[in-house]
C-alpha positions in Angstrom: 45.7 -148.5 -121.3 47.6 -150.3 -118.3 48.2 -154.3 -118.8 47.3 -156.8 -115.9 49.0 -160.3 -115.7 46.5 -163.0 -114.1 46.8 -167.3 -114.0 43.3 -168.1 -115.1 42.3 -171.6 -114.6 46.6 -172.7 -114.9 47.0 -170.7 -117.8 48.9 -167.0 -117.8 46.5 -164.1 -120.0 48.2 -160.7 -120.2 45.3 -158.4 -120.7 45.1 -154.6 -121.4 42.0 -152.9 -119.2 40.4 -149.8 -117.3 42.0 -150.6 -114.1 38.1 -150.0 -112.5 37.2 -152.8 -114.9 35.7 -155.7 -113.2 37.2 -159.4 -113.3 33.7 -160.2 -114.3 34.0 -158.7 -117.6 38.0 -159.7 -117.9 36.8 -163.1 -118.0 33.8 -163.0 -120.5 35.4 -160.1 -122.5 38.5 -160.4 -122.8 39.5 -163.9 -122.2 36.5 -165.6 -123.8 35.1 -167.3 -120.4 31.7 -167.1 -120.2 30.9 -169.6 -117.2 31.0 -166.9 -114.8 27.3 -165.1 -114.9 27.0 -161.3 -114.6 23.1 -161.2 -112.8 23.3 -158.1 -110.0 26.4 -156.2 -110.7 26.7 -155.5 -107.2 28.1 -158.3 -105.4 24.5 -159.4 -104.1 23.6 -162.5 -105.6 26.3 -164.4 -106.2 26.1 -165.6 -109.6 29.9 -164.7 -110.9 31.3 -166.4 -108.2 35.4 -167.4 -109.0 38.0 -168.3 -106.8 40.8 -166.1 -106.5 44.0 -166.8 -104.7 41.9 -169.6 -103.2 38.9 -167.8 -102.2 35.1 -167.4 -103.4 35.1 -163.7 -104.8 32.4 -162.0 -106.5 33.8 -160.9 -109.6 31.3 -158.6 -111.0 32.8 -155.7 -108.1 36.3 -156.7 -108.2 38.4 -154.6 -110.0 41.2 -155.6 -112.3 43.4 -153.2 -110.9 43.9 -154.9 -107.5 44.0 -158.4 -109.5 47.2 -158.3 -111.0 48.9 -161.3 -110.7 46.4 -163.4 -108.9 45.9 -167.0 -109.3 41.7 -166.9 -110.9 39.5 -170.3 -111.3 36.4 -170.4 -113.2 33.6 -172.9 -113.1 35.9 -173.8 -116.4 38.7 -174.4 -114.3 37.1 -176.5 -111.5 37.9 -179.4 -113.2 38.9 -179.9 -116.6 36.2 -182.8 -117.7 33.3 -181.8 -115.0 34.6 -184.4 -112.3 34.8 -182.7 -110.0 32.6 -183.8 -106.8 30.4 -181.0 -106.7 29.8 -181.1 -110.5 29.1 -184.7 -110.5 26.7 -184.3 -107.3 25.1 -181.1 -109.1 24.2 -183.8 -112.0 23.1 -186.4 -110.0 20.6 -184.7 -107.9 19.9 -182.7 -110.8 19.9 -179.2 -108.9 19.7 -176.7 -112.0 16.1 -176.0 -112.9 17.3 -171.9 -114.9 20.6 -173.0 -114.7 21.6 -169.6 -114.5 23.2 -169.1 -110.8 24.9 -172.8 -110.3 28.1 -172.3 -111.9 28.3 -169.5 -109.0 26.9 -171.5 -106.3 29.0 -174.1 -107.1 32.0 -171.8 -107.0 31.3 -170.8 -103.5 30.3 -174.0 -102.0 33.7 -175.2 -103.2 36.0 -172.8 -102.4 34.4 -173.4 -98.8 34.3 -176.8 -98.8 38.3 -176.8 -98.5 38.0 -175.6 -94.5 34.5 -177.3 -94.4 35.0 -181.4 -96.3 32.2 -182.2 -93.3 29.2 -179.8 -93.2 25.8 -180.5 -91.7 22.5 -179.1 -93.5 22.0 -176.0 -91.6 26.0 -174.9 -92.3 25.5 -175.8 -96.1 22.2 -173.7 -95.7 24.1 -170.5 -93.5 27.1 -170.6 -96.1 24.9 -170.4 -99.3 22.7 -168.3 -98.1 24.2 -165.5 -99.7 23.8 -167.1 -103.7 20.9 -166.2 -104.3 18.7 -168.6 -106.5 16.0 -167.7 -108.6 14.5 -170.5 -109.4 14.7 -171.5 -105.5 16.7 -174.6 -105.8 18.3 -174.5 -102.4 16.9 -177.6 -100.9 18.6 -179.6 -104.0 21.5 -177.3 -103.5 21.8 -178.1 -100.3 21.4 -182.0 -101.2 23.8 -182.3 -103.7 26.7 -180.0 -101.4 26.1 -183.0 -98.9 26.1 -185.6 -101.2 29.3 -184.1 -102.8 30.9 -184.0 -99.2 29.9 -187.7 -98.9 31.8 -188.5 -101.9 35.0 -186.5 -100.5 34.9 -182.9 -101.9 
């Protein structure tokens, strides 16, 4: 079985995979990260969000084998004590009702809050708009994004 080399959250995991296997199931599976949320499968809703190389990706369709050496943050890896801005504002507007698709959602709205540190409501509300949330949290979502930019995402 080939071996893949990836920096997950600062830290270098050499893991041996199917190279169709997605980073999704790297993550839970093999590496023991279980932040990321498998929900669709297909790259629809969002919910196993990561950031690799610097970018949201949906991890449940990305293979492995076009991974290798690629620099990967989880919701884990966001920030090491939950500080970080979006975390904190998540908390204090109290956006999870499930729970189940924020550490994605969170995951996206950061990786594009780095071109973005100033969005309005209706860019915070075109940019998430393709997490999907069950529970239908978005107007809290949305909140807590702006509050979170507020505070200097």
């Amino acid at each position: 079985m080939p071996t893949y080399t990836l920096t997950v959250n600062g830290q270098a995991h050499t893991v041996e995979a199917e190279p169709d296997m997605p980073l999704l199931w790297v993550l839970r599976d093999l590496i023991g990260l279980t932040g990321t949320k498998y929900a669709c499968g297909s790259a629809y809703c969002g919910a196993c969000a990561v950031h690799v190389n610097g970018s949201a990706q949906r991890s449940c369709v990305a293979a492995i084998s076009a991974l290798d050496g690629a620099d990967v943050t989880t919701i884990e890896g966001l920030s090491e004590d939950g500080t970080h801005p979006l975390q904190l504002a998540w908390n204090e507007v109290n956006v999870p009702q499930c729970g189940f698709c924020q550490a994605g959602q969170i995951m996206h709205a950061a990786a594009w809050m780095k071109d973005n540190p100033n969005p309005t409501a209706e860019e915070v509300d075109q940019n998430q708009s393709s997490n999907l949330c069950r529970c239908g949290t978005y107007q809290r979502i949305r909140e807590a994004i702006l509050l979170a930019a507020e505070k200097g995402a």
